[in-house]
C-alpha positions in Angstrom: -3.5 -13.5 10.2 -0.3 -11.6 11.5 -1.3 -8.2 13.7 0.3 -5.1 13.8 1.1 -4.9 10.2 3.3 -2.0 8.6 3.8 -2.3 4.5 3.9 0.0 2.3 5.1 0.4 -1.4 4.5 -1.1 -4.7 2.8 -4.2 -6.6 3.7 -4.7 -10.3 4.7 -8.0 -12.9 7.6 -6.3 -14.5 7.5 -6.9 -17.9 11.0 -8.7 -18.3 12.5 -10.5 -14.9 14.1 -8.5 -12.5 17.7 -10.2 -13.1 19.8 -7.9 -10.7 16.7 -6.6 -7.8 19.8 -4.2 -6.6 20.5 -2.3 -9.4 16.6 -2.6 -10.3 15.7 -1.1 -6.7 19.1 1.5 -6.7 17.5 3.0 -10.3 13.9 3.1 -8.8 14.8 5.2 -6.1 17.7 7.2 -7.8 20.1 6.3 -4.8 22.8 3.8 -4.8 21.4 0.7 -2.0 23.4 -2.2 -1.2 21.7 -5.7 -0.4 21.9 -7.3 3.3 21.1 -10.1 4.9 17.6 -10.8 7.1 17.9 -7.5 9.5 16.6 -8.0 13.2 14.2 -7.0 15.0 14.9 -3.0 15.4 17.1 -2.7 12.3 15.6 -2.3 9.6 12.0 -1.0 8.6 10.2 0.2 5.6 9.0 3.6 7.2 12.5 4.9 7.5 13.6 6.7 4.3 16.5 4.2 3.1 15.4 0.9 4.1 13.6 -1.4 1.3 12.6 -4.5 1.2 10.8 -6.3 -1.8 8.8 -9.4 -2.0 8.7 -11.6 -4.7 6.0 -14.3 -5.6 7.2 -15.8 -8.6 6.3 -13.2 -11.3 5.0 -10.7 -9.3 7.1 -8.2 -6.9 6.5 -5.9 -3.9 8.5 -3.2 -3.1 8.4 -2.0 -0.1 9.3 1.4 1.2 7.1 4.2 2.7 8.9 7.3 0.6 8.1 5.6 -2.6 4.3 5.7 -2.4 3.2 8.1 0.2 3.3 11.0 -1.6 1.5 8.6 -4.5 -1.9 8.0 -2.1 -1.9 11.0 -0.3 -1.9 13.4 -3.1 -3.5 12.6 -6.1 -2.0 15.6 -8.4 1.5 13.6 -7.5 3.4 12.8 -11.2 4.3 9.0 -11.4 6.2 9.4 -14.8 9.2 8.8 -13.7 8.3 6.0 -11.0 6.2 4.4 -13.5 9.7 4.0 -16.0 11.8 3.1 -13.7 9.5 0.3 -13.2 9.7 -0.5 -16.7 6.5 0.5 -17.9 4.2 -1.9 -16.4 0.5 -2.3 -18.0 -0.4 -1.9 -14.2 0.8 -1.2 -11.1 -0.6 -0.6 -7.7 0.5 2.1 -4.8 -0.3 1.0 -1.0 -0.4 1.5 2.6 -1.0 -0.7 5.6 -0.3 0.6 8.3 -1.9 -1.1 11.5 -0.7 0.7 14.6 -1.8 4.6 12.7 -4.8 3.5 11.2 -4.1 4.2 7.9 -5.1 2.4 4.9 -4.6 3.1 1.0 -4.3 2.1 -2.7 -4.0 3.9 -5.9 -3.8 2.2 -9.6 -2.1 3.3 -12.1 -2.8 1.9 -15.5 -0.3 2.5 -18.8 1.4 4.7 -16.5 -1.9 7.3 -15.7 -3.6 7.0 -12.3 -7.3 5.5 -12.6 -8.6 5.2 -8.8 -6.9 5.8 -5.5 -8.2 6.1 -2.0 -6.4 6.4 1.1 -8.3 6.6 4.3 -6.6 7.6 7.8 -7.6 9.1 11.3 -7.0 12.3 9.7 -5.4 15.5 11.4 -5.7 19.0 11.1 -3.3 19.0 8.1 -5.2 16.0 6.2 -9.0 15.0 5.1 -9.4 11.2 6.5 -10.6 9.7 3.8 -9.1 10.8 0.1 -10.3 9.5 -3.1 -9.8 10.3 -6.8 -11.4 8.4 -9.7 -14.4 6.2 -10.5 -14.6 3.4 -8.3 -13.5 0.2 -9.3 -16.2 -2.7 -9.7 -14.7 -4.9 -7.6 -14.9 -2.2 -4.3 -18.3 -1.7 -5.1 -18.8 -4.8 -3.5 -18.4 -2.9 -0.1 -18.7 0.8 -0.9 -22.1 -0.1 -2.1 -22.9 -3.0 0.4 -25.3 -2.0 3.2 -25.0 -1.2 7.0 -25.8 -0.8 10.6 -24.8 1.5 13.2 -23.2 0.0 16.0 -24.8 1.3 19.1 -22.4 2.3 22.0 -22.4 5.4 24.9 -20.9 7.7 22.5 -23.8 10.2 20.7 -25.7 8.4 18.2 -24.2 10.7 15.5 -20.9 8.6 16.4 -21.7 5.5 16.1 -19.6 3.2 14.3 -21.0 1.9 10.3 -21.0 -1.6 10.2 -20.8 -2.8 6.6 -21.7 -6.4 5.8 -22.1 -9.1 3.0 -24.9 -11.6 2.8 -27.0 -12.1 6.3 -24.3 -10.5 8.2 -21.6 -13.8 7.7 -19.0 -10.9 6.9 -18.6 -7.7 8.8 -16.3 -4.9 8.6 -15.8 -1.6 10.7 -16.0 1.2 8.5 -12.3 2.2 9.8 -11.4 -0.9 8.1 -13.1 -0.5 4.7 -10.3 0.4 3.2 -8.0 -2.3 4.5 -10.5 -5.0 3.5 -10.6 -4.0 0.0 -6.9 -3.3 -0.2 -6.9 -6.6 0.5 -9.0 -8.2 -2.2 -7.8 -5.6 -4.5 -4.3 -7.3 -4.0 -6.1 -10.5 -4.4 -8.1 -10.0 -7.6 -5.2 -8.2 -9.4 -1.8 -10.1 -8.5 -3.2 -13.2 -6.8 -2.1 -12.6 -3.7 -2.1 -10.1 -0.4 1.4 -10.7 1.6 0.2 -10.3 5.0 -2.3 -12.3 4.3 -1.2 -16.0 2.5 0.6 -19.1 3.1 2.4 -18.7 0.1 6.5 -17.9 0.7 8.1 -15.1 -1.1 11.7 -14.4 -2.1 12.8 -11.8 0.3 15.5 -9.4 -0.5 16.6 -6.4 2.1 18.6 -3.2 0.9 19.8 -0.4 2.6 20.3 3.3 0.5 24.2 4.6 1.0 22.9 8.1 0.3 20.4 10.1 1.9 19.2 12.7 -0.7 17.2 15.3 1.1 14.1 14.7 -0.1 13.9 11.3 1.3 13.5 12.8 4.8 10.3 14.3 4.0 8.5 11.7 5.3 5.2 10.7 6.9 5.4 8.0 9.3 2.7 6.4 11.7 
């Protein structure tokens, strides 16, 4: 499994192919962006404001950018009319974060175009809850919001000890701070067939950078 992951963006199956992914990607984000080859290290990455990558796996495609779905996850009043056009008007598609190095985690589905479930769960600061949910849970996270737990015991007060959630006699285990990731993860898995930090599957990769920088694209959150 690759460390220090940083994705963030959208999973859909448009509803026709995506013949031209630069004009698809320059509507999306209502900026003109230009396609460019594999960026180095230090050039290019999806938590700046005009740098986009998408992922394709034959019929299904990620598009990556942190502008386009933070707002999405981190406030649940957020309108995804036009997002959800520009996309084409898929049955469903899913909003998501993965953010390793600031511990934050997060998905939102939005079916026929109305949000059904989201949950985003970070370290949390003084001008955000760390854990924020909207919607019924999904039956598929119930699996772990409902599995049960220990309390790993450490020097810290025993009102801060870690939850330890596990599956079966203990043969899977996961941190609480990872909850989120781990069903993120199968969420991926059980709705597009595949997670792409986590496969041996390989995608198309396309890379775009945005000419303009309209102002609201700087008002961003990055970890």
């Amino acid at each position: 499994r690759v460390m220090g992951i940083a994705q963030a963006g959208i999973v859909f199956r448009p509803l026709e192919p995506l013949v031209d992914i630069e004009s698809f990607v320059s509507g999306l984000f209502g900026t003109k962006v230009v396609q460019i080859e594999h960026p180095d290290i230090g050039q290019f990455d999806i938590r700046n404001p005009g740098d986009v990558m998408v992922q394709r796996f034959e019929d299904v495609y990620f598009v990556c950018n942190n502008d386009l779905v933070w707002d999405l996850l981190e406030f649940p009043q957020t309108d995804v009319t036009q997002t959800y056009r520009r996309l084409g008007s898929p049955q469903l598609f899913m909003a998501f974060c993965h953010y390793d190095s600031g511990g934050s985690y997060g998905y939102a589905f939005f079916e026929n175009g109305k949000r059904t479930r989201s949950r985003l769960q970070t370290v949390g600061n003084a001008h955000r809850q760390p854990l924020i949910e909207y919607g019924a849970e999904k039956d598929f996270e119930r699996n772990w919001l409902s599995a049960n737990f220990y309390l790993e015991e450490d020097d810290c007060p025993r009102e801060e000890w870690q939850k330890i959630y596990f599956q079966g006699n203990r043969e899977i285990e996961v941190p609480e701070y990872f909850l989120t990731k781990r069903i993120l993860e199968e969420g991926m898995v059980g709705n597009f067939g595949v997670c792409p930090w986590d496969t041996n599957l390989e995608p198309s990769c396309y890379f775009f950078k945005a000419m303009e920088k309209k102002r609201h694209w700087w008002q961003f959150w990055k970890d």
